[in-house]
C-alpha positions in Angstrom: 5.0 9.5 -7.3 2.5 7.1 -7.9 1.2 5.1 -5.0 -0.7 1.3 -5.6 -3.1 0.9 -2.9 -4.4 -2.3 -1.2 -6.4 -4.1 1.4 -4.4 -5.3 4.1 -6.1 -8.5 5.4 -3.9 -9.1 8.3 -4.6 -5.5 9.9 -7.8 -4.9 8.3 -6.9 -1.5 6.5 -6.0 0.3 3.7 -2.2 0.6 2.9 -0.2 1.6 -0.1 3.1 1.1 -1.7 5.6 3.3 -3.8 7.3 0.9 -6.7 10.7 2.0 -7.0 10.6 4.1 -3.8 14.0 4.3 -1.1 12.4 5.1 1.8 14.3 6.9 4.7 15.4 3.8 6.4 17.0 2.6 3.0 13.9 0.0 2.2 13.8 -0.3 -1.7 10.0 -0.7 -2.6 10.5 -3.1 -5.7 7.5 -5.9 -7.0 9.9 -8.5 -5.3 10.1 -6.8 -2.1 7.2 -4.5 -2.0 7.1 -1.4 0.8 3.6 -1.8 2.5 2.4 1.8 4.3 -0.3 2.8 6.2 -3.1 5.1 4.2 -6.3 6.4 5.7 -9.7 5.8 3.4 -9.5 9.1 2.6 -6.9 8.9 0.7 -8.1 6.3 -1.9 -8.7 8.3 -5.8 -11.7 9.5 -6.1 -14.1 6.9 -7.9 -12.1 4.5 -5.6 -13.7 2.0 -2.9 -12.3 -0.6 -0.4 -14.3 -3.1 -2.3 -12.3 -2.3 -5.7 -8.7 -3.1 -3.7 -6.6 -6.0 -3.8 -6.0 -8.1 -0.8 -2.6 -8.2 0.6 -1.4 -9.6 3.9 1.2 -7.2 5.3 3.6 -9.1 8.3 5.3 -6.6 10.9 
């Protein structure tokens, strides 16, 4: 699975997303309705920087 990464700017961290994903709660991760999970730095591709992410803003 291939996980998209971004910055959330709402929370101030990194979180990630799985297109296509049903998560255990029966969320559908789609581009409509997009997942938004919590990711540590460290878990950013190598070559990879906050700076290169996309801002998103991520609502409880």
């Amino acid at each position: 699975m291939d996980r998209i990464f971004a910055w959330d700017d709402h929370q101030n961290r990194v979180v990630y997303r799985i297109p296509g994903h049903t998560h255990k709660d029966g969320r559908e991760d789609s581009d409509l309705s997009p997942v938004w999970l919590p990711a540590d730095e460290s878990e950013l591709p190598e070559g990879v920087s906050v700076d290169d992410l996309r801002k998103v803003t991520v609502k409880q």
